[in-house]
PDB file of N, CA, C and O in Angstrom, chain B, residues numbered from 101:
ATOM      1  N   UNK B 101     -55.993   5.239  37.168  1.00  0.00           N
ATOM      2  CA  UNK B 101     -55.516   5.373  35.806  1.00  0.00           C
ATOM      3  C   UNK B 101     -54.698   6.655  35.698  1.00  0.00           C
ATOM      4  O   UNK B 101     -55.118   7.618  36.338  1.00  0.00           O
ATOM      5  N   UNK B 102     -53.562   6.802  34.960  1.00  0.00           N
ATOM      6  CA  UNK B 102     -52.899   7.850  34.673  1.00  0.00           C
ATOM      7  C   UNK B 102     -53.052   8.358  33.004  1.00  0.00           C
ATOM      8  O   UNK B 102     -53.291   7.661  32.018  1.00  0.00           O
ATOM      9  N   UNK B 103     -52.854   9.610  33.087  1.00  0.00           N
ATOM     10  CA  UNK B 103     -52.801  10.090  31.853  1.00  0.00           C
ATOM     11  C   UNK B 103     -51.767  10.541  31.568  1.00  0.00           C
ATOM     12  O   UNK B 103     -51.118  11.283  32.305  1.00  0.00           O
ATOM     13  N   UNK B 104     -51.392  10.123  30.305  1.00  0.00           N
ATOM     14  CA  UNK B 104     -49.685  10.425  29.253  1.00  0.00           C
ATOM     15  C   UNK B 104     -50.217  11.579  28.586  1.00  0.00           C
ATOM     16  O   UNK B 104     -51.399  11.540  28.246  1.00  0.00           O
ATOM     17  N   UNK B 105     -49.582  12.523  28.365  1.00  0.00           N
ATOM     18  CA  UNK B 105     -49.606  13.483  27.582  1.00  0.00           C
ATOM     19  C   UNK B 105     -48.219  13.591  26.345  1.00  0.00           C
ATOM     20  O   UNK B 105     -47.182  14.158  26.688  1.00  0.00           O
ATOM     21  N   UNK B 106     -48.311  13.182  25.380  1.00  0.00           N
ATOM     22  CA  UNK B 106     -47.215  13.068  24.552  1.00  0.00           C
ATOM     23  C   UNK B 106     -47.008  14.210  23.167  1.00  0.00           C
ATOM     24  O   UNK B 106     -47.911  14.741  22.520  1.00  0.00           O
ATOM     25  N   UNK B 107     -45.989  14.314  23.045  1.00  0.00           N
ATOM     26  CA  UNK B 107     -45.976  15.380  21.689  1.00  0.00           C
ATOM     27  C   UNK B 107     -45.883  14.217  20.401  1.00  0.00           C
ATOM     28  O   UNK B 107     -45.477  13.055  20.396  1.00  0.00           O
ATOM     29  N   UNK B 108     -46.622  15.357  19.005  1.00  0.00           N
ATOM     30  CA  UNK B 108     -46.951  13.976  17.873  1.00  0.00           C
ATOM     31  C   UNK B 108     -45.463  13.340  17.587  1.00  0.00           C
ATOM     32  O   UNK B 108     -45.667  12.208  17.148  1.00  0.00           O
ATOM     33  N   UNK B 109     -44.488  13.517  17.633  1.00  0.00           N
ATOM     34  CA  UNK B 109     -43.361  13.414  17.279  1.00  0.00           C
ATOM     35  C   UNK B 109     -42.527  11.936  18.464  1.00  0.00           C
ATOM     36  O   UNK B 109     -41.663  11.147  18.079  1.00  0.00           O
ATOM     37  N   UNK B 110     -43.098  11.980  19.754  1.00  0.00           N
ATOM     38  CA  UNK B 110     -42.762  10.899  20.602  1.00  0.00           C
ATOM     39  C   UNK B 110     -43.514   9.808  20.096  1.00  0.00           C
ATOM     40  O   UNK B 110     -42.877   8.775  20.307  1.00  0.00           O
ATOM     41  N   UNK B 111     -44.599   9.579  19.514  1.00  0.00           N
ATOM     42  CA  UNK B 111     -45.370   8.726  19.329  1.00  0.00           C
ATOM     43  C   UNK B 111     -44.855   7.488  18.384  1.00  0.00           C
ATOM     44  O   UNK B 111     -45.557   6.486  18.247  1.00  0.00           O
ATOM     45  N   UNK B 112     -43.929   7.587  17.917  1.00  0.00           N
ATOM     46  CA  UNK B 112     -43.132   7.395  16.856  1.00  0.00           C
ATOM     47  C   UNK B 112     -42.123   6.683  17.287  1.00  0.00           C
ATOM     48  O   UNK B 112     -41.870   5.643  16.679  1.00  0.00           O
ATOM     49  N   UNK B 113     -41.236   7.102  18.536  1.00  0.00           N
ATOM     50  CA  UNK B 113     -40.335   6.849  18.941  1.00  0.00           C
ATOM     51  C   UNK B 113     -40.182   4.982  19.962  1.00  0.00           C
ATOM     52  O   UNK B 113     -40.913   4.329  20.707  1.00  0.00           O
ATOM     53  N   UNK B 114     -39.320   4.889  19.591  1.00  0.00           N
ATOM     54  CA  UNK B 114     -39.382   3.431  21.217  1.00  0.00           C
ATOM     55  C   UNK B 114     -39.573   2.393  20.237  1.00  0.00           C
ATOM     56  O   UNK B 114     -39.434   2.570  19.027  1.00  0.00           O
ATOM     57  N   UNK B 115     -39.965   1.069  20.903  1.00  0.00           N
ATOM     58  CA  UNK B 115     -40.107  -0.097  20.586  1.00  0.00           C
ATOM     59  C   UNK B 115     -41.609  -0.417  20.381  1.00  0.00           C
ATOM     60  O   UNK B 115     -42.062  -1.310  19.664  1.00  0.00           O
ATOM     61  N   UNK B 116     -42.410   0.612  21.258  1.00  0.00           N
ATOM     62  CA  UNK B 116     -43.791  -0.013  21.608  1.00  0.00           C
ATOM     63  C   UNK B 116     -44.333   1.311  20.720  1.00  0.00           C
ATOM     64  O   UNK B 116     -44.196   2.414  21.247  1.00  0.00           O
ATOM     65  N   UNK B 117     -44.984   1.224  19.302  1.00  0.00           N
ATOM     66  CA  UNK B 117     -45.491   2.604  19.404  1.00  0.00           C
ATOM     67  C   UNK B 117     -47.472   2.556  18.888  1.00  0.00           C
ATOM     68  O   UNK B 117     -48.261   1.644  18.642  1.00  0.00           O
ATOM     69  N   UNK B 118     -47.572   4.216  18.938  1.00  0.00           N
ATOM     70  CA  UNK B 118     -49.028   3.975  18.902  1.00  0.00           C
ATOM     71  C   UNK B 118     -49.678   4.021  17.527  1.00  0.00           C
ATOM     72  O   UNK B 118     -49.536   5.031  16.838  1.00  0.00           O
ATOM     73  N   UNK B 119     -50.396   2.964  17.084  1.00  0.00           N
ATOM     74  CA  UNK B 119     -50.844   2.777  15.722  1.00  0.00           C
ATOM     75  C   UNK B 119     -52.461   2.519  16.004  1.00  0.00           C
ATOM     76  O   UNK B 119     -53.113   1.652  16.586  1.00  0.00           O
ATOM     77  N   UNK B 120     -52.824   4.031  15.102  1.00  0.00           N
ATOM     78  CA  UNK B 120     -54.438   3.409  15.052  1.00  0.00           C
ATOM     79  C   UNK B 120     -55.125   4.617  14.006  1.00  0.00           C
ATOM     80  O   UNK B 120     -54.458   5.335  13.262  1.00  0.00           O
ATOM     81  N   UNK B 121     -56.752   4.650  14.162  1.00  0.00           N
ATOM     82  CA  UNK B 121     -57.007   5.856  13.372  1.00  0.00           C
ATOM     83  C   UNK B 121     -56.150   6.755  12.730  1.00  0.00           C
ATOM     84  O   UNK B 121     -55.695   6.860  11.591  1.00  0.00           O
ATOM     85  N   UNK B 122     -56.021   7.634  14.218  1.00  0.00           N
ATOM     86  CA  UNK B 122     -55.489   9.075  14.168  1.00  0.00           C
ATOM     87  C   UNK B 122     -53.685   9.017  13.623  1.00  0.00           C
ATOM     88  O   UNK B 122     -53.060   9.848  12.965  1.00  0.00           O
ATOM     89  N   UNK B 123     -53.257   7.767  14.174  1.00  0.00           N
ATOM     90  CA  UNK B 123     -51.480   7.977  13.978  1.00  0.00           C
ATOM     91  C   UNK B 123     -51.445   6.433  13.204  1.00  0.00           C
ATOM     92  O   UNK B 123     -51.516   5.356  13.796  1.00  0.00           O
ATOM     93  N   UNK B 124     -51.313   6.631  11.700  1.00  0.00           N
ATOM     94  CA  UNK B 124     -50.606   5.835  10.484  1.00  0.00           C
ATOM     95  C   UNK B 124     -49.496   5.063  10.981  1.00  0.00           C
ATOM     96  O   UNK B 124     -48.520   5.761  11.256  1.00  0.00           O
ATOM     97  N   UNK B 125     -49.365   3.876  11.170  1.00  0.00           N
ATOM     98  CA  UNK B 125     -47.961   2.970  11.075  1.00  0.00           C
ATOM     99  C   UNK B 125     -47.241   3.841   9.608  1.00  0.00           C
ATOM    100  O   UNK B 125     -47.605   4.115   8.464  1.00  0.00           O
ATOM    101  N   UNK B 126     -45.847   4.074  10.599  1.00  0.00           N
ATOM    102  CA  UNK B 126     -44.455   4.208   9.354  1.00  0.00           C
ATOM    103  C   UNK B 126     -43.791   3.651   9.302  1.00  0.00           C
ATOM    104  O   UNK B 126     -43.328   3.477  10.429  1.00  0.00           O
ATOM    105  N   UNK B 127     -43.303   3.118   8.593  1.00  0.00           N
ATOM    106  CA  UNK B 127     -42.094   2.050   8.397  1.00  0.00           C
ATOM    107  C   UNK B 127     -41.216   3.295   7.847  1.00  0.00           C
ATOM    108  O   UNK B 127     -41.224   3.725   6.694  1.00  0.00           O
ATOM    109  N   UNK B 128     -40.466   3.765   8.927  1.00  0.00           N
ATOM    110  CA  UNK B 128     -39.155   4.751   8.195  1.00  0.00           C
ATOM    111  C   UNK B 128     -37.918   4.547   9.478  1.00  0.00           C
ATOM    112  O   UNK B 128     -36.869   5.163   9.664  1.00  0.00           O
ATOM    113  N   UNK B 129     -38.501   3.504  10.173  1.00  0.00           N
ATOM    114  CA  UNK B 129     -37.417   3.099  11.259  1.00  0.00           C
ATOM    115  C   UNK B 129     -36.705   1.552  10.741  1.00  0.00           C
ATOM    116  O   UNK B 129     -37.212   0.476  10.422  1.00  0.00           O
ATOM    117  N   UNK B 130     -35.272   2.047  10.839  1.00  0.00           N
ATOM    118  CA  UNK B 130     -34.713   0.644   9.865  1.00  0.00           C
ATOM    119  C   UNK B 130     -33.858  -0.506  11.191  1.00  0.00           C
ATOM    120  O   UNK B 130     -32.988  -0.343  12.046  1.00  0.00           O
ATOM    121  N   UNK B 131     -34.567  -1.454  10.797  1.00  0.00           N
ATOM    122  CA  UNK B 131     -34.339  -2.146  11.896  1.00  0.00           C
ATOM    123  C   UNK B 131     -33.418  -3.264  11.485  1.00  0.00           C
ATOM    124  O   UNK B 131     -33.707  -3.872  10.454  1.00  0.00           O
ATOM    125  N   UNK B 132     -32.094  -3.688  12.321  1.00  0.00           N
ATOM    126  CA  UNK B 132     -31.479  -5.234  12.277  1.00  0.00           C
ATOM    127  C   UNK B 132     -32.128  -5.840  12.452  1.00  0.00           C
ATOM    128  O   UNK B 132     -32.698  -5.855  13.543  1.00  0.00           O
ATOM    129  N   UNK B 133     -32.414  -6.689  11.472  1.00  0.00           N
ATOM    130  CA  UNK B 133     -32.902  -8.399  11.333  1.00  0.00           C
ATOM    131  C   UNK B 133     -32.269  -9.253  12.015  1.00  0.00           C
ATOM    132  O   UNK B 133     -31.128  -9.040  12.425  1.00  0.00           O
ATOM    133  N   UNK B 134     -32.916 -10.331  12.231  1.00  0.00           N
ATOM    134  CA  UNK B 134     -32.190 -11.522  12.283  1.00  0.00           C
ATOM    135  C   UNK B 134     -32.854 -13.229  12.528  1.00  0.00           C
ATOM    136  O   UNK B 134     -33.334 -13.409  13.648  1.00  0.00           O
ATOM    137  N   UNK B 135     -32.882 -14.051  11.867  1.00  0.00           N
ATOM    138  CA  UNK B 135     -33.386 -15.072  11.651  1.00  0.00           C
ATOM    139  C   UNK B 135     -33.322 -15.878  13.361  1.00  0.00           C
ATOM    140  O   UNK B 135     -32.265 -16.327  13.806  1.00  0.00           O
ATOM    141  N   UNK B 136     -34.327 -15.919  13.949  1.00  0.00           N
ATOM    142  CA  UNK B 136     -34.601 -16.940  15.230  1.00  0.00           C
ATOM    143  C   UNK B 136     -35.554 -18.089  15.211  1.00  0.00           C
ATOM    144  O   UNK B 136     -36.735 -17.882  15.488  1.00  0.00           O
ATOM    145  N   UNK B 137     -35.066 -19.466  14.858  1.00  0.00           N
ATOM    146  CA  UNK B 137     -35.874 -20.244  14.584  1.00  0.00           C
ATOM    147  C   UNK B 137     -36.613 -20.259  13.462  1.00  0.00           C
ATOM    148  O   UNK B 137     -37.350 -21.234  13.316  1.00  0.00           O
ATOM    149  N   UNK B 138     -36.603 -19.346  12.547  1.00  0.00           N
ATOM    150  CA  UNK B 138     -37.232 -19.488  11.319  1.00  0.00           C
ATOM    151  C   UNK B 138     -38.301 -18.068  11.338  1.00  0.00           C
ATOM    152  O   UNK B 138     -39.282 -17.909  10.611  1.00  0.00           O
ATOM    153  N   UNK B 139     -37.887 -17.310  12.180  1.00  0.00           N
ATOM    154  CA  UNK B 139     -38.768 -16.049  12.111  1.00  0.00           C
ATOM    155  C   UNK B 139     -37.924 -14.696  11.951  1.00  0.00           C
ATOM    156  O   UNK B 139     -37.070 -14.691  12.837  1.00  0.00           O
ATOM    157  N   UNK B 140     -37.857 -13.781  11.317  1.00  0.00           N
ATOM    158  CA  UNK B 140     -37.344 -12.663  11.373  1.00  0.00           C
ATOM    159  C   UNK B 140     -37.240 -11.510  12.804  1.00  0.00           C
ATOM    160  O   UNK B 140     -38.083 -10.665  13.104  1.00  0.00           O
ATOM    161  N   UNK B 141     -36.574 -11.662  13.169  1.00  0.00           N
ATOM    162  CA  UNK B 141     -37.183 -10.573  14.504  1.00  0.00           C
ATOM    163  C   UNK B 141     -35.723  -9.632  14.544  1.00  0.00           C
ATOM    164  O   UNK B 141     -34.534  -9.815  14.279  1.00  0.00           O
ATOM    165  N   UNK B 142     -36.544  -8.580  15.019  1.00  0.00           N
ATOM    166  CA  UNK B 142     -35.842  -6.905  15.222  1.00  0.00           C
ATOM    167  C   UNK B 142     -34.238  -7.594  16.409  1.00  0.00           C
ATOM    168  O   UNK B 142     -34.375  -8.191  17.477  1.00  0.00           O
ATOM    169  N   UNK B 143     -33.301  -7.342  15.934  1.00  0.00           N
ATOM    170  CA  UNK B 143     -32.067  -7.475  16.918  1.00  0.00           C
ATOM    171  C   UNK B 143     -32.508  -7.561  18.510  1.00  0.00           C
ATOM    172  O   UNK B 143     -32.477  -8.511  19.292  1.00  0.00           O
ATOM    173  N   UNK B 144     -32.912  -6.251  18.669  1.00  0.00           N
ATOM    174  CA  UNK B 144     -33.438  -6.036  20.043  1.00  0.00           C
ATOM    175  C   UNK B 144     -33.913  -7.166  20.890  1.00  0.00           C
ATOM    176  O   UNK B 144     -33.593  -7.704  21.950  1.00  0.00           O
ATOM    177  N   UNK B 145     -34.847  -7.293  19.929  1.00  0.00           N
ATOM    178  CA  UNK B 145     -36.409  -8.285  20.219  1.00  0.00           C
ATOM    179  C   UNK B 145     -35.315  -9.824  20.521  1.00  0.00           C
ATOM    180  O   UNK B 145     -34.968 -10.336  21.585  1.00  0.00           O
ATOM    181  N   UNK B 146     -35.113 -10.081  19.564  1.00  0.00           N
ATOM    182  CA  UNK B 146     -34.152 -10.886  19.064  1.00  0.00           C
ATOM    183  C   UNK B 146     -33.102 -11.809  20.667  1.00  0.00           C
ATOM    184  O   UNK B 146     -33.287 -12.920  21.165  1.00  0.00           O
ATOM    185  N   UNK B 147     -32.233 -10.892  20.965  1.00  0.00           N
ATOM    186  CA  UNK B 147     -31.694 -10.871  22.193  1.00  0.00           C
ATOM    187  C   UNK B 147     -32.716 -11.030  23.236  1.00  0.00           C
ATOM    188  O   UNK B 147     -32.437 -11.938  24.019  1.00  0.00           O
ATOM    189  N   UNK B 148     -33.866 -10.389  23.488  1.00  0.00           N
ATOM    190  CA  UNK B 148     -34.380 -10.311  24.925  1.00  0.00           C
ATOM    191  C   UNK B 148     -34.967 -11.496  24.593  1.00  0.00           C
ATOM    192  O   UNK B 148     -34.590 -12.396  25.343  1.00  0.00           O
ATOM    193  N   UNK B 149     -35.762 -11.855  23.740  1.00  0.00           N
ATOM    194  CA  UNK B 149     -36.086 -13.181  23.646  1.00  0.00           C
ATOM    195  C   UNK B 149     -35.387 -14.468  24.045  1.00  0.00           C
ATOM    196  O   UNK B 149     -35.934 -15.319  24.747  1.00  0.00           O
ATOM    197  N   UNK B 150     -34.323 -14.558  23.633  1.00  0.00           N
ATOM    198  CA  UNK B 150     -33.121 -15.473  23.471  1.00  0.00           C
ATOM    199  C   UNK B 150     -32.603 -15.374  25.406  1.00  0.00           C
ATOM    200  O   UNK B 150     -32.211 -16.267  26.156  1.00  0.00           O
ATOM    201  N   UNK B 151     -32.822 -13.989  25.637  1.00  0.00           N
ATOM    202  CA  UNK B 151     -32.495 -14.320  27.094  1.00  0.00           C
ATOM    203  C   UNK B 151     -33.251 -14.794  28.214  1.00  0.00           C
ATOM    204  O   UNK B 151     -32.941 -15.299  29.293  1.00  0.00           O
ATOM    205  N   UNK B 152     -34.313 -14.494  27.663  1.00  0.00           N
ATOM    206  CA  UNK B 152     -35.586 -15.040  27.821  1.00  0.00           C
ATOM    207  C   UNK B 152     -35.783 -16.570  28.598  1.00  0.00           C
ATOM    208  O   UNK B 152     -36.094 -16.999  29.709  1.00  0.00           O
ATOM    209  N   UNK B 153     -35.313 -17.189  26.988  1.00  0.00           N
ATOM    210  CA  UNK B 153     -35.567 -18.655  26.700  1.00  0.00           C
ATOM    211  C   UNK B 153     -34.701 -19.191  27.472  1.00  0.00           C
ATOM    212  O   UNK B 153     -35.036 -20.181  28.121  1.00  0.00           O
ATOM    213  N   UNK B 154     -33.228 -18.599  27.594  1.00  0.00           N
ATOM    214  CA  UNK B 154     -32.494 -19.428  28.385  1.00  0.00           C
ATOM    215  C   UNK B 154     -32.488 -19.200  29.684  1.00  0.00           C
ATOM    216  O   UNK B 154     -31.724 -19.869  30.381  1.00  0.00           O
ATOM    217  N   UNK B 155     -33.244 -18.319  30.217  1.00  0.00           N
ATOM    218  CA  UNK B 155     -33.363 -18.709  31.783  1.00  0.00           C
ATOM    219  C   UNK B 155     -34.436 -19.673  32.176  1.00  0.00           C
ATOM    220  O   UNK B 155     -34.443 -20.304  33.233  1.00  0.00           O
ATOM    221  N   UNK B 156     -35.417 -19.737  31.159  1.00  0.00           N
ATOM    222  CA  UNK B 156     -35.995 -20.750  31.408  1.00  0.00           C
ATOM    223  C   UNK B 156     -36.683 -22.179  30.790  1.00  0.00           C
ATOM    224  O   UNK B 156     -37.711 -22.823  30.999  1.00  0.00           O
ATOM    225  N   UNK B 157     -35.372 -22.295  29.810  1.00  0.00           N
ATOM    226  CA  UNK B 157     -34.551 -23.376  28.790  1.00  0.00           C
ATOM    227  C   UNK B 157     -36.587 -23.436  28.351  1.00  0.00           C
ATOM    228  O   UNK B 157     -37.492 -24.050  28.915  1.00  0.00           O
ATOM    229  N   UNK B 158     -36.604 -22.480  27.110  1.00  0.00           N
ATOM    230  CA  UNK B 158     -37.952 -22.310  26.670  1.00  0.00           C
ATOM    231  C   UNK B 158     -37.793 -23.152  25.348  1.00  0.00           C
ATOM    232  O   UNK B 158     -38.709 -23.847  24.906  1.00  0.00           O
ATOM    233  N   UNK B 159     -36.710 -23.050  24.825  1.00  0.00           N
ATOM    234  CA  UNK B 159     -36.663 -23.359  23.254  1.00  0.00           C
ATOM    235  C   UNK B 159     -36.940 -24.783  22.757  1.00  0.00           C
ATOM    236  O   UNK B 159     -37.064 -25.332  21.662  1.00  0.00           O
ATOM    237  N   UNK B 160     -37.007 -25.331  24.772  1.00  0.00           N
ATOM    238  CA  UNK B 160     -37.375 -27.195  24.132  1.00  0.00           C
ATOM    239  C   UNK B 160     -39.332 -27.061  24.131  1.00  0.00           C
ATOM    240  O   UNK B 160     -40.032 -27.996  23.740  1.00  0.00           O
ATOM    241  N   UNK B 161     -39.791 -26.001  24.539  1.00  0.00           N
ATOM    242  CA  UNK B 161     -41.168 -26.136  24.563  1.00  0.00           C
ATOM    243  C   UNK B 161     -41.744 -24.960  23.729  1.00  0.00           C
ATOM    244  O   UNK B 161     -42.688 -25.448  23.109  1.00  0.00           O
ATOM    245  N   UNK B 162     -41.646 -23.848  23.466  1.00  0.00           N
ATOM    246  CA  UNK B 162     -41.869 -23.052  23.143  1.00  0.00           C
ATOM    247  C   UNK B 162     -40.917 -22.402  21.778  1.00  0.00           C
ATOM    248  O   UNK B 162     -39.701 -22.287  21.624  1.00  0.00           O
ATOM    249  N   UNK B 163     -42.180 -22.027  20.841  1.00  0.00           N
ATOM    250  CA  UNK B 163     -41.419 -22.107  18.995  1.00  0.00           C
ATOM    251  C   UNK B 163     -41.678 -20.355  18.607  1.00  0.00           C
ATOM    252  O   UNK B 163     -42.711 -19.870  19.069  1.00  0.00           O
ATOM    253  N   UNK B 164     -41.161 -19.838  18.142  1.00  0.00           N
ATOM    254  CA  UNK B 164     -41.559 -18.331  17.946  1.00  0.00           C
ATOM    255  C   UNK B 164     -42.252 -18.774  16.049  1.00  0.00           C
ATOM    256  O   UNK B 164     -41.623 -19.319  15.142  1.00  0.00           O
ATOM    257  N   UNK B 165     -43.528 -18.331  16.045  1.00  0.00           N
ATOM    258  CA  UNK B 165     -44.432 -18.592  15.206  1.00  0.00           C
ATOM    259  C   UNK B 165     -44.426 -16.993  14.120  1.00  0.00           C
ATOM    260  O   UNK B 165     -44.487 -17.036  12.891  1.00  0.00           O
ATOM    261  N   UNK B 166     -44.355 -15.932  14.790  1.00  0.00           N
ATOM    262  CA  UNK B 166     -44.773 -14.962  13.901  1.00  0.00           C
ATOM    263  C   UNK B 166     -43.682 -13.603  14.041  1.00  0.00           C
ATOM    264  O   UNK B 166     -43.837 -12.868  15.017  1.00  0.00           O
ATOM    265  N   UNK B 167     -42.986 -13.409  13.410  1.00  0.00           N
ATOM    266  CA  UNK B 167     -41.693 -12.244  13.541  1.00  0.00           C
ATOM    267  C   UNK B 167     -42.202 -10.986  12.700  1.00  0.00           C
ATOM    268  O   UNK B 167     -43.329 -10.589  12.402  1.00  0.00           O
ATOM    269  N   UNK B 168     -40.737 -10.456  12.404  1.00  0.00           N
ATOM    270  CA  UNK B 168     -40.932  -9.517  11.806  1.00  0.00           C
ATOM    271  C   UNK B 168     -41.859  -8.838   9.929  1.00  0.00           C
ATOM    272  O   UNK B 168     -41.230  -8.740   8.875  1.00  0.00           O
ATOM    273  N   UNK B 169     -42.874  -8.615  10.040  1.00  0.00           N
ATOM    274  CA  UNK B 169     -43.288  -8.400   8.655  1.00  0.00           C
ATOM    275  C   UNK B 169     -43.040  -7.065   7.940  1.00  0.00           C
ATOM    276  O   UNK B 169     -43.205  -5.956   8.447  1.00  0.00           O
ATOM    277  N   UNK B 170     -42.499  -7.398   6.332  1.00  0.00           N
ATOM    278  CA  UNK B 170     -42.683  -5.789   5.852  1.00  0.00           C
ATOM    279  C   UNK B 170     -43.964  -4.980   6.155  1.00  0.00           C
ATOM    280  O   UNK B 170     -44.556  -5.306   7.184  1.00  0.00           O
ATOM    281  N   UNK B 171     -44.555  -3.832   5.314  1.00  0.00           N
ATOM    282  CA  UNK B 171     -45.808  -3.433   5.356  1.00  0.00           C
ATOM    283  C   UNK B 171     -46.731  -4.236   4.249  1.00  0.00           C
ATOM    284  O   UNK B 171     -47.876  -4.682   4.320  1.00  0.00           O
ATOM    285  N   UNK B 172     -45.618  -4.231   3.057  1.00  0.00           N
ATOM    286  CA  UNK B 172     -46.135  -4.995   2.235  1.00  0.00           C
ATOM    287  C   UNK B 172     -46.925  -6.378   2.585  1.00  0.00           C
ATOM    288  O   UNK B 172     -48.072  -6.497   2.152  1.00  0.00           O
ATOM    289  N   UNK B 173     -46.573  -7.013   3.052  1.00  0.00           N
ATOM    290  CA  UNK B 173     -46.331  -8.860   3.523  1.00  0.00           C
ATOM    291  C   UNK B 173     -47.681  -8.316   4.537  1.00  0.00           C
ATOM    292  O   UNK B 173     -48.752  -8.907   4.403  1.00  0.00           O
ATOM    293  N   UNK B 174     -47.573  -7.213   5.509  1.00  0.00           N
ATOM    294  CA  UNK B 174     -48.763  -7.337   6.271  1.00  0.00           C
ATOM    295  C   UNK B 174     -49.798  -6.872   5.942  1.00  0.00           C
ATOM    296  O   UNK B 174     -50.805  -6.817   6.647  1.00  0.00           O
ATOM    297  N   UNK B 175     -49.640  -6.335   4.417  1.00  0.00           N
ATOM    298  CA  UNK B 175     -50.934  -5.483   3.956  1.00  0.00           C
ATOM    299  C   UNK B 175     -51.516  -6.837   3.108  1.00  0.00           C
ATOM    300  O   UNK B 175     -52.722  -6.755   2.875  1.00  0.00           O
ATOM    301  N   UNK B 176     -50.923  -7.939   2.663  1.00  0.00           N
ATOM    302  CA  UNK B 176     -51.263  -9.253   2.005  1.00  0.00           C
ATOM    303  C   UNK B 176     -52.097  -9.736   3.104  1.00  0.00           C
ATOM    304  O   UNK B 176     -53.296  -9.463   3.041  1.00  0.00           O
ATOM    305  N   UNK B 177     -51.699 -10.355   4.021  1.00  0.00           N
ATOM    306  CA  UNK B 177     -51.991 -10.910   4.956  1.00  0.00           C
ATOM    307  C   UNK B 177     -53.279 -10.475   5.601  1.00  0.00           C
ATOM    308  O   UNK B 177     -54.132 -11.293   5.948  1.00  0.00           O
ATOM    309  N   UNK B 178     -53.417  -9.080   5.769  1.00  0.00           N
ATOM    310  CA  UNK B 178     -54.678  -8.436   6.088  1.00  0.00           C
ATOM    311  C   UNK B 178     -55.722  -8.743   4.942  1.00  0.00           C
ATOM    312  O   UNK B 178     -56.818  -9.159   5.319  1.00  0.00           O
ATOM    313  N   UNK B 179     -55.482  -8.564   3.394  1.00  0.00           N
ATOM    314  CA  UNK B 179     -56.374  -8.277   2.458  1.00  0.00           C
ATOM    315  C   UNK B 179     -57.323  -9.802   2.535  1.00  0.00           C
ATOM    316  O   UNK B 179     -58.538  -9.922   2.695  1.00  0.00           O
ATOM    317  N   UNK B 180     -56.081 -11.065   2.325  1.00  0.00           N
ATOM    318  CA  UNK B 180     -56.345 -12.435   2.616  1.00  0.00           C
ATOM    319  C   UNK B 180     -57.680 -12.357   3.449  1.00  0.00           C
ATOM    320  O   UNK B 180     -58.766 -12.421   2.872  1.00  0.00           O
ATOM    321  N   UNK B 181     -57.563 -12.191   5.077  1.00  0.00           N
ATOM    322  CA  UNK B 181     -58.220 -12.369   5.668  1.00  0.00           C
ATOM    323  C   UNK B 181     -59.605 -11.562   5.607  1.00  0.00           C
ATOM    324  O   UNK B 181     -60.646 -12.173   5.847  1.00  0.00           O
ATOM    325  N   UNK B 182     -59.627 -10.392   5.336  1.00  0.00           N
ATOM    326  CA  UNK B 182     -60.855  -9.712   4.622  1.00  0.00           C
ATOM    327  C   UNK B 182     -61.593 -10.470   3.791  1.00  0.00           C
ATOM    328  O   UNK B 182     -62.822 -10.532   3.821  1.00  0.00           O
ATOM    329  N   UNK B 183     -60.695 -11.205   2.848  1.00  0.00           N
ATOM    330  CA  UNK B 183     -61.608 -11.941   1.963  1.00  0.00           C
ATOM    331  C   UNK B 183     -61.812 -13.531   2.653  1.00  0.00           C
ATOM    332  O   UNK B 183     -62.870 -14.154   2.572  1.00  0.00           O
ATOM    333  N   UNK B 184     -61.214 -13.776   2.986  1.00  0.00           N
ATOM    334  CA  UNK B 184     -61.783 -14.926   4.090  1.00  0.00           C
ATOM    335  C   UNK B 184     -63.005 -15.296   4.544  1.00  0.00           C
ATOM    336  O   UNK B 184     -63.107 -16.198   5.377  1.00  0.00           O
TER     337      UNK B 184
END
């Protein structure tokens, strides 16, 4: 196993970041949208996916189910299931 040593300020940064206790999800990173199949996903995401699919012609078997959510939309979604 290796250990990362990061400053609070990297944590934030990238595509992949760290959300839990100690470090709050921010939504202050503004991201291109874009509609794939009926899901919202980040540009980025968007493309690698799409390149994805066509190397291995995914889109006749495989459906993208869950994209991009506001905080709002995922703070619904959470409360829902609490009360569930």
């Amino acid at each position: 196993m290796r250990t990362m040593i990061q400053k609070r300020e990297q944590i934030y940064q990238g595509n992949l970041i760290l959300v839990n206790a100690q470090y709050a999800y921010r939504e202050d990173k503004e991201y291109t949208k874009v509609d794939v199949e009926g899901e919202m996903l980040a540009l980025e995401t968007a493309e690698a996916l799409n390149a994805l699919m066509f190397k291995m012609d995914g889109w006749k078997q495989i459906a993208a189910v869950s994209g991009w959510r506001s905080m709002k939309e995922q703070q619904s979604i959470w409360d829902e299931s609490i009360q569930d």
